[in-house]
N, C-alpha and C positions, 0 to 999 in steps of 0.2 A: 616809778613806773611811768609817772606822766610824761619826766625827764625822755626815759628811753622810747616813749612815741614820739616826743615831740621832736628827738636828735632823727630818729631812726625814716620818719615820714622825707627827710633832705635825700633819702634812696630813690625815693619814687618818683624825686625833680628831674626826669631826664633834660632838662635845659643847664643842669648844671652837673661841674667835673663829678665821678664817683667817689665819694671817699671812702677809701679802702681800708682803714682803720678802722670806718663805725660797719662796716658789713661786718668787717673782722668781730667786734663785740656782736653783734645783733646776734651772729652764728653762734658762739661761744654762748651768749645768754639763752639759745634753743637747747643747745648740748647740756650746758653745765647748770643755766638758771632752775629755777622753781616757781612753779605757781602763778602769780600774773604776770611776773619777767618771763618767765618764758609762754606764756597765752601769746602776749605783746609781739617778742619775737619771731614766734612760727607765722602769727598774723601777717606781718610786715614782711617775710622771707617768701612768702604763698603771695601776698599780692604782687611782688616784684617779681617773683619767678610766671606769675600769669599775665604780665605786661605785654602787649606785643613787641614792645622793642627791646626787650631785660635780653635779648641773643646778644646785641651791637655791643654788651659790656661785657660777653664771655672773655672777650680776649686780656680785656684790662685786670679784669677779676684774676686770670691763673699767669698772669705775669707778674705782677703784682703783690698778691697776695702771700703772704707765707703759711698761713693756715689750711692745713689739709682738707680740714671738713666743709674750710669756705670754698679752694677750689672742687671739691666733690660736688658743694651747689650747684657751681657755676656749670660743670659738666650737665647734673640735671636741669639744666637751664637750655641746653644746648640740645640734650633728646628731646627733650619736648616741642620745642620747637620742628625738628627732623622728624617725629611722629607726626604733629599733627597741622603742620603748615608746610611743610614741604613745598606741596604742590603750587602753591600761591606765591612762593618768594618769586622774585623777577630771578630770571636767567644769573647774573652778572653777580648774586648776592650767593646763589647757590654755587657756583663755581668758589667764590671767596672761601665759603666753608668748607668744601672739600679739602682746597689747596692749607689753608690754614689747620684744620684736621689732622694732615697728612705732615704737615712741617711740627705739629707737636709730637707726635708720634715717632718720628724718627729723631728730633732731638731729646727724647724722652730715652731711647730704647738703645742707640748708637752706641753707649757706654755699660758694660756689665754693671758696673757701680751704681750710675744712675739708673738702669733697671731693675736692680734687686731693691733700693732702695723706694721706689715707685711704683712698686707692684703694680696694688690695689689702683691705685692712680690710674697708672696706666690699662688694667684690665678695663676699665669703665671706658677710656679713648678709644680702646679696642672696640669694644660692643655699640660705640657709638657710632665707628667707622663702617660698620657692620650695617647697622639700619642706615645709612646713606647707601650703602653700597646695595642695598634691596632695592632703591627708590632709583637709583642710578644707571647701574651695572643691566646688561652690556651697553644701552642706547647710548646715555651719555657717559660714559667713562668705558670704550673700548678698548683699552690700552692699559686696563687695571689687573690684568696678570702677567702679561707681559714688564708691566711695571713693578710691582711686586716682586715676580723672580727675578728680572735684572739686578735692583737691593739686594737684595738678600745675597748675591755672588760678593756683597762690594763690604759686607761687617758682619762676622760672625753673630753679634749679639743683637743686631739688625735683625737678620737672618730669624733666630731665636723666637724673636716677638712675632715674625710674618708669619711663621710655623703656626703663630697660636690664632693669628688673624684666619687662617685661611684656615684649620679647626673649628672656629667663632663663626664662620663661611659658612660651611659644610653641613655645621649643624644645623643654622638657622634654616639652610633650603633641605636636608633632606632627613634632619626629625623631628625641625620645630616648626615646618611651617604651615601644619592645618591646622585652618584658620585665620591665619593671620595675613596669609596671600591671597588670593583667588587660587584655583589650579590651573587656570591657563597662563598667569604671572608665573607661580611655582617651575612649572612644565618650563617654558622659555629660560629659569635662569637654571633650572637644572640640566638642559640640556646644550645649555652654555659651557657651563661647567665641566659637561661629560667632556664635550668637544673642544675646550682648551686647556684637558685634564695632562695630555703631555709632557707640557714645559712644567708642571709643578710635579710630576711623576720623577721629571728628570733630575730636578732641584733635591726631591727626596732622597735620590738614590746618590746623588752627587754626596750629598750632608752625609749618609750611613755608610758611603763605603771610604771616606777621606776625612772626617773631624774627628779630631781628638778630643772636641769640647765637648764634656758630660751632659749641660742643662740645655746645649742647640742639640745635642742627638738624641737626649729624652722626649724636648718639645716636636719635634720631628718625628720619634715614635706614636708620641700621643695624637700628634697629625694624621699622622699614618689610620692607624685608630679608629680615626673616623672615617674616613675615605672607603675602608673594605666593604662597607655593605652596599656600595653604590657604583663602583670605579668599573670600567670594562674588565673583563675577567681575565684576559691576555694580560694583561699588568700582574696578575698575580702569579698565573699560572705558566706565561710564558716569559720571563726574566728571573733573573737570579736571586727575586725575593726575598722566598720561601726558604733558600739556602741560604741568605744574610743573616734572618731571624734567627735561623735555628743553631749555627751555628755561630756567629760572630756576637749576638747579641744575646741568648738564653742562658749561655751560660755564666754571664757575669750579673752578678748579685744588685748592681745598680739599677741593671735594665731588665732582669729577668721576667718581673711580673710585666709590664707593659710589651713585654715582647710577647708572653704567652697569650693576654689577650687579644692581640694580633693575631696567631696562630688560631685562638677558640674561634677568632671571629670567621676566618679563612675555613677551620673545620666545619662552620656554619653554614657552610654554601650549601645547593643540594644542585649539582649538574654530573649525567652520568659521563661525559666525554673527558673529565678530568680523572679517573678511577684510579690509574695509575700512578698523577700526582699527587692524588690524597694519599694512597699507603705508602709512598715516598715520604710524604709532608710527618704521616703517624712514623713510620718503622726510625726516621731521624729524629722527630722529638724525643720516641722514650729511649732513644739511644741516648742520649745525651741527658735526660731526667733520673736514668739509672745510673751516671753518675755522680748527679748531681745529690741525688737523695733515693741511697742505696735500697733496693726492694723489700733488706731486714732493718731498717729502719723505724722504730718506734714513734707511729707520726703522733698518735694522740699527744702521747707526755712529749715532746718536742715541742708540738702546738701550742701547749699549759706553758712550757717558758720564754717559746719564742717571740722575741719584738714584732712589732705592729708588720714589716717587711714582711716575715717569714713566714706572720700568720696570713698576710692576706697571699700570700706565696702558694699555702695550701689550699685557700678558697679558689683563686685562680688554676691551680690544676685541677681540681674537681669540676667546674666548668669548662677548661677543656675536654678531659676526659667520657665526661656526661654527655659532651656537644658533639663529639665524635661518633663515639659508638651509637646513640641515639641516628644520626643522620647517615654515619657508613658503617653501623653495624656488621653488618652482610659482607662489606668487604674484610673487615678486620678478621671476622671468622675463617676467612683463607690465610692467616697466616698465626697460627695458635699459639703459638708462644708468646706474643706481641699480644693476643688479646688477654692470654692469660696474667702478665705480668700487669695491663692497666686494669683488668677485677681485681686484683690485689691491690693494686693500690687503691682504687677506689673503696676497698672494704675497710684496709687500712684509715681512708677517711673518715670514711662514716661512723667509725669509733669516735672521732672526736668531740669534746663537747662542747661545742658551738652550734645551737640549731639552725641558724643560715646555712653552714654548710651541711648539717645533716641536709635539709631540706633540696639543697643540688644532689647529695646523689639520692636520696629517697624519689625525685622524681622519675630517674633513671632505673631504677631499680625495680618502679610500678609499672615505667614503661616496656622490660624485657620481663618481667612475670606476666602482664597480660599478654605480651605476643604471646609466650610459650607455652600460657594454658589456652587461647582461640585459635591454634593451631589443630589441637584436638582437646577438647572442651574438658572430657571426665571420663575414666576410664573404668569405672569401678574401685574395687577394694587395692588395686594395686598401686604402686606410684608409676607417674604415666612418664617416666624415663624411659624405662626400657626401650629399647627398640629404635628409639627417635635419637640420632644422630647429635639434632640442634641439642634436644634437652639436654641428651648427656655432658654433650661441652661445656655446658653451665652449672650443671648438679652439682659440683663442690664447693662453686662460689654460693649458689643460693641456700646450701645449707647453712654458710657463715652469714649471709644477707637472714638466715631467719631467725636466726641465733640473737644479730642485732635488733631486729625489732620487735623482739619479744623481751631482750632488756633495754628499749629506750622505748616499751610502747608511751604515747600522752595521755594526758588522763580525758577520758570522756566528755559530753554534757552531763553536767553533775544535776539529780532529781532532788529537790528536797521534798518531802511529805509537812507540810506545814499548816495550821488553823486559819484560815481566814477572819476578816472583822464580823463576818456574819457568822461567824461559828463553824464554818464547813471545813473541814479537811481537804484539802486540794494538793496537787504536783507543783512544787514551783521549779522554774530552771534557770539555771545559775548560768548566763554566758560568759565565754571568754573567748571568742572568737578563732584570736591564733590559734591555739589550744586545740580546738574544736577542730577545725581544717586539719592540723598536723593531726591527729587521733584517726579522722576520718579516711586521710590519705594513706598513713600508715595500717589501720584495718584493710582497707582495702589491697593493698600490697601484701599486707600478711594471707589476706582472704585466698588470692592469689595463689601465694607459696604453698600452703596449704594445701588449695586445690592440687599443685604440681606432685605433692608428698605428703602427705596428711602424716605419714608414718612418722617421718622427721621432724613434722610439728610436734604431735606427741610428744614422743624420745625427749625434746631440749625444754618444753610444760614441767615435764615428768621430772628431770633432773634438775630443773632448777626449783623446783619445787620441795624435791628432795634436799637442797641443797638451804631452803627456808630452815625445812621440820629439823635439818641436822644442825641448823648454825652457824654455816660456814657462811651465806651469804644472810645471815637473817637483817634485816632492816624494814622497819615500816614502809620504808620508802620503796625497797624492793619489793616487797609483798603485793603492796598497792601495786606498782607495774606490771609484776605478772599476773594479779588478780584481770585490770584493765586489758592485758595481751588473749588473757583463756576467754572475756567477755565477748572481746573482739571476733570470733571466728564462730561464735556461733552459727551453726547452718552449716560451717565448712565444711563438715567432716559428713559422713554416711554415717546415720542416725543412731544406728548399736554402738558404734563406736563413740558416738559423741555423748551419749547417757554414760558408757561403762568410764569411760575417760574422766566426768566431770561427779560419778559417785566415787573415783580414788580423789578426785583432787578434793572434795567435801571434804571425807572419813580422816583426810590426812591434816585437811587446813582447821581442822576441828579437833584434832587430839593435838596439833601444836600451838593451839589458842588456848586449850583448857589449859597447856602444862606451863603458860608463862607465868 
């Protein structure tokens, strides 16, 4: 131990060469050592990395060295410094970093080989170019998109990484950066951005409609990605987008989920002067999603064997589909067969058993049960379809939508009736949070349906009920759900009904309790 302070303290001599062999060990003894070799180590690794001059050795350290985790140091040697000295370096030292930043990056990136092989590496060069470019961008480095897309014309695999720089961009100014800018910094480089959002519009659409390379037109799409929540709207809506996604890029299994999130994101917009191109953007998605995954398609058990791909294939059309109808409901309902085919599929989802995705379209499903019942509130003993146009267009999905959540209600806040240390009998309650939220959202959506058809609630209580006492579906587990689903609505029903309904479900959950 004394050894490795006494070799390791010749780091801290900046009057003398670095040797690059004992940082090499010091590192190694953090990762790999134990116990006071590695105390010793992180010590010496933390005083050198908060030196003010340990930046002047970045360079030497990732030329140099062959150890990954030593050049990883050297990199957080290099943000720390760009976080929190920036503003102090002299002119002439800040340029240096840039330029030398920028020459690792591109001989990092210029070779697929050596990019696949440097990822990680590489992603950290990325994000460090990133906070320079906050501190920088546009005053001093005017000519940093222009620069940018110029590269990128000149190496596809170039190209590839700038796709992910100018993502690493976009995010940081326009979903990571309260807090961490002022907003009138914020403000300034976002509407930098808006205004020399162009030449990288044009880069994008150059890459999606002419490379044949799979990992530059994925990284491109995921670019893309980020851009839709912020970009002028003419980009989306006036150019051949919307028609690249859907057609040239949905339908191929490589790029298909990143391109639908694209699409969810665009269904996301809420501007009425686009009306047109939305049920354009919808009537071509599901054209091409029916035939992708035919409308008699068995998604649940598909999903049970499908790879990681396939399965998040179907999380991502259920966030389309929910993101759609949710914001252009209204329009989708002027063209009924396009709306009816995504309730099917959306019901088709929400069989699956994944509650993430229950949870996408559950939200949907709470959000068009309560239009449909604050439209007209309660209408008495009858079910409040009749009559109502909207309702009826929906009454055969929401009969399967009630079907479904009466067999996947959650289970409740559980009571226990327990003795206290003082002797008292008290309520104790069991949380589980999720649990608790998903039980409460789904009562409330059932509360909902109910109110729309209390009839139909009955009818599917009643048969699966019947379908306990007969055997066909008996399981504790079921019991329990539909127990929790009849608990759930209490109130729902008109009051004769709600007594007569829950003395059949007693008499009957009581002669098949005695007979087990």
């Amino acid at each position: 131990m004394a050894t490795l302070a006494h070799q390791a303290a010749a780091l801290l001599d900046f009057n003398r060469k670095l040797d690059i062999g004992l940082l090499d060990n010091v590192v190694l003894s953090m990762y790999a050592g134990n116990g006071e070799t590695q105390r010793v180590a992180q010590e010496v690794l933390t005083t050198l990395k908060e030196h003010p001059d340990a930046w002047t050795r970045v360079d030497t350290i990732l030329e140099y060295s062959t150890n990954q985790q030593t050049k990883y140091y050297a990199l957080q040697i290099l943000e720390q410094v760009i976080k929190t000295r920036w503003k102090v370096l002299p002119r002439n030292q800040c340029e240096g970093i840039k330029k030398y930043i920028v020459a690792l990056i591109i001989k990092t990136s210029s070779d697929p080989d050596t990019l696949e092989r440097n990822k990680i590496y590489l992603n950290k060069l990325n994000m460090i170019l990133v906070q320079v470019l906050k501190r920088e961008w546009p005053k001093n480095w005017e000519s940093f998109i222009p620069d940018i897309v110029g590269a990128s014309k000149t190496n596809e695999s170039l190209c590839q990484n700038n796709m992910i720089i100018l993502k690493l961009l976009s995010e940081e100014l326009f979903d990571f950066s309260s807090g961490q800018l002022t907003q009138t910094k914020a403000k300034h480089l976002k509407d930098t951005m808006c205004s020399e959002f162009a030449q990288i519009f044009q880069l994008c659409q150059f890459v999606l409609e002419n490379s044949q390379n799979p990992p530059l037109v994925n990284a491109t799409l995921e670019t893309l990605l980020r851009f839709l929540n912020w970009i002028p709207l003419g980009y989306i809506f006036e150019t051949k987008l919307i028609n690249t996604l859907i057609f040239k890029f949905l339908p191929v299994p490589l790029f298909r989920n990143v391109t639908l999130k694209c699409l969810t994101e665009i269904a996301g917009v809420t501007v009425s002067n686009y009306d047109d191109m939305f049920m354009t953007l919808f009537s071509q998605t599901m054209g091409q999603l029916e035939i992708m995954l035919p409308l008699q398609t068995d998604i649940r058990s598909a999903y049970a064997v499908g790879q990681d791909q396939e399965q998040n294939f179907i999380q991502n059309l259920a966030m389309f589909l929910c993101t759609f109808l949710k914001e252009h409901g209204n329009l989708a309902e002027n063209a009924v067969p396009l709306l009816r085919n995504a309730l099917h599929y959306l019901v088709l989802i929400s069989e699956v058993d994944e509650v993430e995705i229950f949870k996408i379209c559950l939200e949907y499903w709470n959000a068009l049960a309560s239009e449909l019942y604050r439209e007209v509130p309660y209408s008495g003993a009858q079910p409040i379809f009749f009559g109502n146009s909207r309702r009826s267009l929906y009454q055969e999905v929401l009969n399967k939508v009630r079907y479904i959540m009466i067999s996947r209600m959650a289970k409740p806040e559980e009571v226990l009736v327990v003795e206290n240390d003082n002797g008292e009998v008290v309520r104790e309650f069991m949380k589980d949070t999720d649990s608790i939220n998903l039980y409460k959202n789904m009562r409330e959506t059932l509360v909902y349906l109910t109110h729309l058809d209390y009839a139909d609630t009955e009818r599917i209580m009643t048969e699966k009920l019947q379908n306990q006492v007969n055997g066909s579906e008996w399981s504790w587990k079921n019991l329990n759900t539909l127990c929790w689903a009849i608990g759930s609505i209490s109130g729902a029903m008109h009051e004769e009904d709600e007594k007569r309904f829950l003395v059949t479900v007693i008499k009957d959950l009581l002669a098949h309790l005695i007979g087990i």
